[in-house]
N, C-alpha and C positions, 0 to 999 in steps of 0.2 A: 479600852482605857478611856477616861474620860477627858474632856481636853480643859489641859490647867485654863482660867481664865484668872488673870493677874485681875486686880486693885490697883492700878498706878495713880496713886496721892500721894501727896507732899511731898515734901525734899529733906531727904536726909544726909544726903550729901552732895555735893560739886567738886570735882578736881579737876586738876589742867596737867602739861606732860610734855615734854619734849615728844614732836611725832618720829618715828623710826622712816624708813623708809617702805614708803606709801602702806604704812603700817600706823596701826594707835599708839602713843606712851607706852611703854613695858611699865616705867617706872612713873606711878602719877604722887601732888602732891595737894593735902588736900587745902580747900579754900573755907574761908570761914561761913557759917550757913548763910543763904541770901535773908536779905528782909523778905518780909511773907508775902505773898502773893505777888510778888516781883520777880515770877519765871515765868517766860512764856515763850512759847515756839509760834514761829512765825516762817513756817512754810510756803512758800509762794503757789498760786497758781499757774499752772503753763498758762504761755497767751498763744490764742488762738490766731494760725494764719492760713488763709484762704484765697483760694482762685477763684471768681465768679466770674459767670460766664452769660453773654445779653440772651435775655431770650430764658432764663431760667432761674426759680427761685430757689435754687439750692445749688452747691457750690459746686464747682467743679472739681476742684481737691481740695480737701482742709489737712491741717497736721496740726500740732503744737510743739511748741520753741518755750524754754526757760526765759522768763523777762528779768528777773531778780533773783540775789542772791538768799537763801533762804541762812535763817540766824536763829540760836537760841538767845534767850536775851535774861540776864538779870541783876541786880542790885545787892550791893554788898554795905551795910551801915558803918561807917569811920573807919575805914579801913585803915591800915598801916602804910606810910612813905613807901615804907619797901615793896609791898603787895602793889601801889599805885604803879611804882618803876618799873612792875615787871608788866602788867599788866596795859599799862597807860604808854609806858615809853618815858624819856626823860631821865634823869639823874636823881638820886638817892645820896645826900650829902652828910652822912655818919660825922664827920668833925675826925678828930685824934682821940687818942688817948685821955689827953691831958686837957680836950678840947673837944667834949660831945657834943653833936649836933642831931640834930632828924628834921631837915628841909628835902620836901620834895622840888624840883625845877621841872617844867613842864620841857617836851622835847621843842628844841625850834623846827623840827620838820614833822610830816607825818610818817609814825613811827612802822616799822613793816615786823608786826608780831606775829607768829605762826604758832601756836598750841593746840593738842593734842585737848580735850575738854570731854569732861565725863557730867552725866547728873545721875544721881540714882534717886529712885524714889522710898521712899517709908515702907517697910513690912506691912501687909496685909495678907491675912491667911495664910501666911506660913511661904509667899512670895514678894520679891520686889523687880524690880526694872530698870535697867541700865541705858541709859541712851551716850553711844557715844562721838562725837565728832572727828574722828581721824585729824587732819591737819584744816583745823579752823582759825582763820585771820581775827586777829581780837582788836577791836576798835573797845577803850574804855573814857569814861571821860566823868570829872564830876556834874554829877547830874541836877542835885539840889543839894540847895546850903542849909547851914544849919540854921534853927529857928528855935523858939522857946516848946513847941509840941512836935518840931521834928527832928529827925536828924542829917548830918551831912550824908549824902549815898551817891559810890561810884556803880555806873550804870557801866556794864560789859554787853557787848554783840557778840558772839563767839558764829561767824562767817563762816559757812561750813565751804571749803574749795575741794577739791579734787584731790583724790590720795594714788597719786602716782609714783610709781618705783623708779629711782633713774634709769632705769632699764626700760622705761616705761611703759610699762605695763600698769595698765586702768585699773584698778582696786575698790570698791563699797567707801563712799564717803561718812556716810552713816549707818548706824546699827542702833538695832531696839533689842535687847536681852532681858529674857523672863529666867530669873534665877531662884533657887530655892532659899528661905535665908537659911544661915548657918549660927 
């Protein structure tokens, strides 16, 4: 059998999830698509640590250690108060009834968000690709204001951490899935 090779271009969707325990969202929902070309994975490289030893140009033990947390990252154009709230932290101030409002308040601390964060990519040849984040800390903030040729856009980190069960037991932080489309 021959081996599927995916096309992973563009984005066709983003969602986010409550994470299960040290498990992804069951239930995700979805986000509106990013501005274009404002995804991007940003994987860290291990940093290299070594023993050197006098008397000799190669090392005595080397290994690699994680420096940074690695993040997917992208931009969402005018988003909605509410989308900001969940995303950003801070309060979402609806008004009453009798008395609508839509103010966002930014949080006065830093806010500790944990989501579940999906991207898939566009169909190509009858495949696309799922990458997913188990339980990712989402740092959001607005990133550029609005201008006469651009627009307002909230910039998201989605922080990939560790998908640990309280039991815990170590689980896959991240996943790549080649799926057939439907």
């Amino acid at each position: 059998m021959p081996e599927v090779k995916p096309i992973a271009m563009g984005v066709a969707a983003t969602r986010y999830g409550t994470p299960g325990d040290g498990v992804a969202a069951t239930t995700l929902v979805d986000l509106p698509l990013p501005f274009k070309g404002s995804v991007v994975f940003n994987f860290s490289d291990p940093k290299e640590v070594k023993i050197d030893q006098e008397g000799s140009n190669d090392p005595y033990y080397s290994t690699f250690v994680k420096d940074t947390t690695d993040f997917i990252e992208c931009a969402y154009v005018s988003p909605s108060n509410d989308l900001i709230a969940i995303l950003a932290g801070g309060i979402h101030d609806t008004g009453t009834e009798g008395s609508p409002k839509d103010i966002w308040f930014e949080p006065t601390t830093v806010p500790d968000i944990s989501k579940t964060f999906q991207c898939e990519t566009q169909v190509h040849k009858g495949t696309k690709v799922v990458y997913t984040i188990v339980n990712a800390r989402v740092m959001a903030k607005i990133s550029q204001a609005p201008g006469s040729d651009k627009p307002e856009l909230l910039l998201v980190r989605w922080y990939k951490n560790a998908a640990i069960t309280a039991a815990g037991i170590v689980k896959p932080a991240f996943s790549r899935e080649v799926l057939a489309a439907v």
